[in-house]
C-alpha positions as semicolon CSV with decimal commas, in nm:
position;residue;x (nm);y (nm);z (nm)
1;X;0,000;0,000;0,000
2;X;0,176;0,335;-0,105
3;X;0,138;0,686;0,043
4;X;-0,167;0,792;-0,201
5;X;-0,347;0,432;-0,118
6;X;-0,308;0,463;0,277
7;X;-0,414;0,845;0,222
8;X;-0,696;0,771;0,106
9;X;-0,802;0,479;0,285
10;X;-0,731;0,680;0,620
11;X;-0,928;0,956;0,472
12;X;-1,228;0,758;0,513
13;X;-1,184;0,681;0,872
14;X;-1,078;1,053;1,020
15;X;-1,258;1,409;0,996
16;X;-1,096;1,563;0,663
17;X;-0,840;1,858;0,789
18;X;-0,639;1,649;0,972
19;X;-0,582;1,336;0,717
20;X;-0,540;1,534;0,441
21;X;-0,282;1,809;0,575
22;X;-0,067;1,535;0,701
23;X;-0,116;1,327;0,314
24;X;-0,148;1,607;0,069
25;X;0,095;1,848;0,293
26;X;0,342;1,618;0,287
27;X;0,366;1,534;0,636
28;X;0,314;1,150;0,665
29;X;0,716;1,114;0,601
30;X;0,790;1,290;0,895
31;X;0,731;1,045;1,148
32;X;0,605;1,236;1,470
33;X;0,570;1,596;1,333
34;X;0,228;1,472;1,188
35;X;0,039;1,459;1,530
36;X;0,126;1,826;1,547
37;X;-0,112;1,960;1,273
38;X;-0,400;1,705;1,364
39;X;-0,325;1,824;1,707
40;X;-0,327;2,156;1,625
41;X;-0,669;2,081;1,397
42;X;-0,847;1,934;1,686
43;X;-0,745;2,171;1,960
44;X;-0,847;2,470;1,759
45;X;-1,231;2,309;1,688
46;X;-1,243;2,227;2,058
47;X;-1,113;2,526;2,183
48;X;-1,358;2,760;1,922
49;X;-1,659;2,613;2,052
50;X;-1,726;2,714;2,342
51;X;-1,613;3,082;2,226
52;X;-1,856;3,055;1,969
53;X;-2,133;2,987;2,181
54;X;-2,012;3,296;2,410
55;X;-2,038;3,520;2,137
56;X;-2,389;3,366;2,079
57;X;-2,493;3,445;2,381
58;X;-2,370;3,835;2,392
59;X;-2,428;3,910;2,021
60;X;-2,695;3,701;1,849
61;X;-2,570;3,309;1,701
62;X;-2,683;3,457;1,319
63;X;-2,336;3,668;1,290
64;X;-2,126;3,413;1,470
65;X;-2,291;3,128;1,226
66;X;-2,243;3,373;0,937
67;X;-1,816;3,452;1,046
68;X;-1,834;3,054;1,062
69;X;-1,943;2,977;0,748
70;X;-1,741;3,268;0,533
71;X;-1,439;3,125;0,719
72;X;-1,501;2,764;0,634
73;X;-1,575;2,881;0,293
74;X;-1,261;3,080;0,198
75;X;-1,064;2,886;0,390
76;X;-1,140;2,576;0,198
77;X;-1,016;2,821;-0,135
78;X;-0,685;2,814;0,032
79;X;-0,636;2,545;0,134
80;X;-0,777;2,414;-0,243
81;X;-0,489;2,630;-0,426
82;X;-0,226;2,365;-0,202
83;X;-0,081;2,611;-0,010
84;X;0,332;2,518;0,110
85;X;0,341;2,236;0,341
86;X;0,403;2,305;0,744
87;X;0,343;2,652;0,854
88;X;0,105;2,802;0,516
89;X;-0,121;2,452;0,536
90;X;-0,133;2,382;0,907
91;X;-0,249;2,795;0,954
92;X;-0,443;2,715;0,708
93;X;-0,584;2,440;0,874
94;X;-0,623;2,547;1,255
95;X;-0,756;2,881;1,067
96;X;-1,057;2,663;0,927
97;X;-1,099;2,425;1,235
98;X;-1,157;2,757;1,466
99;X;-1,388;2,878;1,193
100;X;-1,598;2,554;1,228
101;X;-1,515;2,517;1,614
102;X;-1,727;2,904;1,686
103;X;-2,005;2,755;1,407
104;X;-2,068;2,481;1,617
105;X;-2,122;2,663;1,918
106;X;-2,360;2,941;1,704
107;X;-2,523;2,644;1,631
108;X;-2,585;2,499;1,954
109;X;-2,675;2,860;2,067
110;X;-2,919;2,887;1,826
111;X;-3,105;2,600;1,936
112;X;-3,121;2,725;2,336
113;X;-3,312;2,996;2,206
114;X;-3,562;2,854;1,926
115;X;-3,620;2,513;2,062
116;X;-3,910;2,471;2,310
117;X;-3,766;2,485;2,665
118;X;-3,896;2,121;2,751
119;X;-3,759;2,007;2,433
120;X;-3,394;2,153;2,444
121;X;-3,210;1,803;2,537
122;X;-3,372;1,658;2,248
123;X;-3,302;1,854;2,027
124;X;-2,922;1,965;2,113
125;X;-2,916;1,547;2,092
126;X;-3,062;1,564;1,757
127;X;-2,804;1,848;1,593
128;X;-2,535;1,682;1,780
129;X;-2,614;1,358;1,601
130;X;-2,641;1,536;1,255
131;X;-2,309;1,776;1,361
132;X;-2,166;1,368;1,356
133;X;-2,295;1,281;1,051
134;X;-2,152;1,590;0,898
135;X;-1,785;1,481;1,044
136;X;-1,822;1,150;0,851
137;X;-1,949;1,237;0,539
138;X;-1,696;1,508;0,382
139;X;-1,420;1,234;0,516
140;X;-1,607;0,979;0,268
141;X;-1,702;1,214;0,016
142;X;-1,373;1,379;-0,027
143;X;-1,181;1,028;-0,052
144;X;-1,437;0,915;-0,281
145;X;-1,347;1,226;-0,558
146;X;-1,004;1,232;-0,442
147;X;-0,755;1,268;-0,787
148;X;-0,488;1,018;-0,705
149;X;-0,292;1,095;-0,999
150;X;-0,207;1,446;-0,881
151;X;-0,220;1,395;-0,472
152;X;-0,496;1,647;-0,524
153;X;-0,828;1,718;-0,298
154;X;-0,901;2,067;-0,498
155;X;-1,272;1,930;-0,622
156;X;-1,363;1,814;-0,238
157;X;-1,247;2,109;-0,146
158;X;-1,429;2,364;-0,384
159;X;-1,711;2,131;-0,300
160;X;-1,653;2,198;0,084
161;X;-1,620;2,615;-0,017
162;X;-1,981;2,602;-0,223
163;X;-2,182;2,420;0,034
164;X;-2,031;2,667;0,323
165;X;-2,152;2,959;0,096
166;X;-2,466;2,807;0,043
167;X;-2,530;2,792;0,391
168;X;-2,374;3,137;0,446
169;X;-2,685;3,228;0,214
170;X;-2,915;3,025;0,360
171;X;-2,843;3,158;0,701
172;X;-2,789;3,513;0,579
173;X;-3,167;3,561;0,399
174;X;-3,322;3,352;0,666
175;X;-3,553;3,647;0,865
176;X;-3,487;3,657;1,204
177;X;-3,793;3,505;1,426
178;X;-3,812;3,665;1,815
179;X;-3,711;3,445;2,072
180;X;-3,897;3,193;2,217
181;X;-4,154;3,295;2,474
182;X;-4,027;3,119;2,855
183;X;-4,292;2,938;3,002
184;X;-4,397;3,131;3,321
């Protein structure tokens, strides 16, 4: 199995930052130096989150879900015109998982305030679930277009940049609805 073959096979398996900056990037060959980025990758998501949710709560989760998206979006441009390996790619990289990291907390802060107060668990369970599903699937999807003659992820990419943009839209025209009413 070469480099390209366990790339892609690993691609499958883990979220899509931190597989492909260590295949595409380069850094596979370097032995320990890989857990850095994927480190780095992971750190950044789980250290955004909670800030986005904090600037949910003090601003409103629309902008912080809009910065999230635009991010994600030209972010995943970068990254798509294969930026230098080690510092360009992996700030490249933590760049996008912090832009994701705050979305996720919008997100969740977003639901606190539409969902019916009895029926917050439930449904924080059921975008939690679906914030899963959207882990696996890019993974899958990007390994599945994945041009193994070149080393190249530029169409999964692009892919990633339209649907963030679409959302960005989506989330953008949506009108704003007044907060729930708390049961007295």
């Amino acid at each position: 199995m070469g480099r390209v073959d366990l790339c892609r096979s690993t691609i499958c398996a883990r979220r899509a930052g931190p597989t492909w900056s260590s295949c595409a990037a380069g850094w596979r060959s370097r032995g320990r130096r890989t857990c850095r980025p994927r480190a780095g990758f992971a750190i950044a998501a789980v250290v955004a989150r909670p800030i986005g949710g904090v600037l949910s709560d003090r601003l409103h989760p629309k902008p912080v879900v809009l910065v999230s998206l635009a991010g994600a979006a030209a972010l995943a441009l970068v990254i798509a015109a294969q930026p230098q390996p080690e510092i360009p790619a992996g700030v490249a990289f933590i760049a996008m998982a912090f832009f994701l990291g705050i979305g996720t907390g919008g997100v969740f802060g977003w639901v606190a305030r539409r969902a019916p107060a009895d029926r917050v668990g439930k449904v924080a369970g059921i975008v939690g679930a679906a914030g899963g599903l959207g882990g696996f699937f890019p993974p899958l999807a990007m390994g599945a277009i994945y041009d193994e003659a070149d080393n190249d992820y530029t169409i999964g990419l692009s892919l990633l940049s339209v649907t963030a943009a679409v959302a960005f839209l989506f989330v953008l025209l949506r009108p704003k609805r007044e907060r729930r009413a708390v049961p007295a």
